[in-house]
Backbone as CSV, one residue per row, in Angstrom:
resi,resn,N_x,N_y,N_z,CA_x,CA_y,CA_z,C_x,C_y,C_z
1,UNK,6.808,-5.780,-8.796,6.031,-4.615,-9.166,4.758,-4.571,-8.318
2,UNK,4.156,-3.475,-7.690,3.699,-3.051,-7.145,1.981,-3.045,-7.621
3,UNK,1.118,-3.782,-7.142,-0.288,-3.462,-7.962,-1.152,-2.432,-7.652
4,UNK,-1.069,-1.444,-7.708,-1.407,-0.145,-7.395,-2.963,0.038,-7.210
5,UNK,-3.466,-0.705,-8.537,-5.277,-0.548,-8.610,-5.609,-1.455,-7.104
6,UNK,-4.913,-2.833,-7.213,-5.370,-3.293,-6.135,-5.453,-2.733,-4.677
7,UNK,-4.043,-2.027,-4.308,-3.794,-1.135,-3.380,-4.827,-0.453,-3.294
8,UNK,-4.993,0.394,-4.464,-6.460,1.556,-4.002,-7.817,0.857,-3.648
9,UNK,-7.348,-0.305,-4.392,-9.012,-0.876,-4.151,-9.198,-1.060,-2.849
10,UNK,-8.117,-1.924,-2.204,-7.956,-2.276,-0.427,-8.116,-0.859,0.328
11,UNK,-7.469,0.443,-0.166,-7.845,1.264,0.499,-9.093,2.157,0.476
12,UNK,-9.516,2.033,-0.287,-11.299,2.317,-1.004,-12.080,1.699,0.680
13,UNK,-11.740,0.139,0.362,-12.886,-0.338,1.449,-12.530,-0.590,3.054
14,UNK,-11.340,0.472,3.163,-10.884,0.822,4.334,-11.517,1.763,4.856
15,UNK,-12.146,2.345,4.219,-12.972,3.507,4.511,-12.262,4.376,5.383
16,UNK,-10.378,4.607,5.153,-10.203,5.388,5.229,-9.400,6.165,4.357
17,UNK,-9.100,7.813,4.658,-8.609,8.410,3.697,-7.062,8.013,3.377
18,UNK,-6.759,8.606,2.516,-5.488,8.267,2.125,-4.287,9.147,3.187
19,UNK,-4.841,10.461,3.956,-4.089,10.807,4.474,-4.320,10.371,5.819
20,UNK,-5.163,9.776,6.560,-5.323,8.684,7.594,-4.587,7.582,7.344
21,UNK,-4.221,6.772,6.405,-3.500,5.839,6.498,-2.039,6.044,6.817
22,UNK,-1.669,7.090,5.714,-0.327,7.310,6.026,0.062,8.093,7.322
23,UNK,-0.851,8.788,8.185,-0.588,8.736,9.211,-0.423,7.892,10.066
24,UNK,-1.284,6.820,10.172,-1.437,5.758,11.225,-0.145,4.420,10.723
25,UNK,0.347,4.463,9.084,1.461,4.137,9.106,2.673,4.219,9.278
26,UNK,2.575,6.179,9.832,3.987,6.385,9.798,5.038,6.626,8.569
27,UNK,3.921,6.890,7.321,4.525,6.973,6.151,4.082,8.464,5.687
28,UNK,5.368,9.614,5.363,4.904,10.793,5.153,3.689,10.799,4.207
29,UNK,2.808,11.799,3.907,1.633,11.613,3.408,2.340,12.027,1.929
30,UNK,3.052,13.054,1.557,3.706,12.953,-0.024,4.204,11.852,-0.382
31,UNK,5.176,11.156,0.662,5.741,9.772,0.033,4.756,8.680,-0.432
32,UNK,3.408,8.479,0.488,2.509,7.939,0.542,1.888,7.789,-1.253
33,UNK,1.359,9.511,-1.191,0.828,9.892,-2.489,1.681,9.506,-3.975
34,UNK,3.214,9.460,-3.647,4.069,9.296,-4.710,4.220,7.822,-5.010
35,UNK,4.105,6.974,-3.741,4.042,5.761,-4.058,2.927,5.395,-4.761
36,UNK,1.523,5.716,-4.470,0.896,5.231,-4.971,0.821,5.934,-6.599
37,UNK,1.482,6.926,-7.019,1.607,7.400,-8.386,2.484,6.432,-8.762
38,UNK,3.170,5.429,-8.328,4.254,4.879,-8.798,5.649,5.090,-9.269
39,UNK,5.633,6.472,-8.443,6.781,7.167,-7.936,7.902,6.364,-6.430
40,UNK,8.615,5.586,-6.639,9.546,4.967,-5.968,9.087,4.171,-5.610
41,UNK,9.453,3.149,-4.697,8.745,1.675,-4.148,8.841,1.915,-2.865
42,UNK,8.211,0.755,-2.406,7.557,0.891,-1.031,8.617,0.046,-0.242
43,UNK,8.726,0.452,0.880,10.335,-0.162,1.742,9.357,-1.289,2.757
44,UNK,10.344,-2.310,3.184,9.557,-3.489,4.287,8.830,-3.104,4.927
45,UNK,9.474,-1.891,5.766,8.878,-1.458,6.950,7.522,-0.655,6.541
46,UNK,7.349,0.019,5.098,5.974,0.424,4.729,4.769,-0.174,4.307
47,UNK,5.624,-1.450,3.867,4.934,-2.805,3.654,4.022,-3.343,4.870
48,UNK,5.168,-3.513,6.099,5.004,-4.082,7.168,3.480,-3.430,8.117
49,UNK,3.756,-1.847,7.658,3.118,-1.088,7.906,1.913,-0.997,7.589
50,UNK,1.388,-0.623,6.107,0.063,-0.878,5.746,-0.470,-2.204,6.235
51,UNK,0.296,-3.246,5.630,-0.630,-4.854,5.696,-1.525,-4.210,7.662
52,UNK,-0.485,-3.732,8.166,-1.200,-3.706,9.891,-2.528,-2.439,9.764
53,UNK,-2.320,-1.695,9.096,-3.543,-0.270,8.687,-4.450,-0.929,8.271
54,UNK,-4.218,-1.303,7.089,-5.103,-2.201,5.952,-5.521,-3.393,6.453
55,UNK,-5.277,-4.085,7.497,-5.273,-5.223,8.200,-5.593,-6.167,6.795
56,UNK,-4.755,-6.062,6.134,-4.666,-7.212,4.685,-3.674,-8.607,5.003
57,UNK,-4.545,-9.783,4.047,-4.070,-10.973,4.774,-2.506,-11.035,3.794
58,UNK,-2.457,-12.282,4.861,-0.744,-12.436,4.086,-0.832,-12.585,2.470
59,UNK,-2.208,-13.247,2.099,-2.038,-13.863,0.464,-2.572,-12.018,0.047
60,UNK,-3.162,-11.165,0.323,-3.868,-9.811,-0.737,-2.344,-9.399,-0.269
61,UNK,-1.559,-8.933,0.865,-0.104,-8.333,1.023,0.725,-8.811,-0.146
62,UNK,0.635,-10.157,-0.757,1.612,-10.955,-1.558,1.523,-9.986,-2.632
63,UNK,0.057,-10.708,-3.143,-1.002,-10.314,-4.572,-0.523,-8.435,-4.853
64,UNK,-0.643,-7.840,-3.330,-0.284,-6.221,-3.929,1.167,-6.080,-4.193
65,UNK,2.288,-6.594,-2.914,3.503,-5.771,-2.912,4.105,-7.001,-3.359
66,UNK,4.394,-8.120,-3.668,4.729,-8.810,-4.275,4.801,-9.144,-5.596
67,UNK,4.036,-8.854,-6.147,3.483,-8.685,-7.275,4.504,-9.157,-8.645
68,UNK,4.567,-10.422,-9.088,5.350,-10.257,-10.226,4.664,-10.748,-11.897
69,UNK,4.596,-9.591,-12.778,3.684,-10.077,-13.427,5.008,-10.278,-15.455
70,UNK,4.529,-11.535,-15.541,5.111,-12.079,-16.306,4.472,-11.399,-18.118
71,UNK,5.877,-11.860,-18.702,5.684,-11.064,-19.590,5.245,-12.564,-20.709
């Protein structure tokens, strides 16, 4: 599962917009927006993608798209 707050938070202090990222990832900007509503999941290659936008380390990449939170 996907940590979404964290996501926004990483993209908050990216200081860039949300439709700058998904440009510079190559990820349509609706799909972008839907993912982060938690509308479908995010594929390797979008994964692969932000961590390089977001320049996020391997352990915050884990912590967001990795994410498994126990019940």
């Amino acid at each position: 599962m996907v940590d979404i707050e964290l996501l926004k938070e990483k993209i908050t202090t990216s200081g860039m917009t949300v439709k700058a990222i998904a440009e510079k990832s190559g990820i349509l900007r609706e799909t972008f927006y839907n993912r982060l509503k938690g509308t479908g999941e995010f594929t390797a290659s979008e994964i692969v993608s932000l961590t390089k936008v977001l320049r996020l380390s391997k352990s915050d990449r884990d912590k967001i798209f990795l994410n498994e939170k126990l019940n």
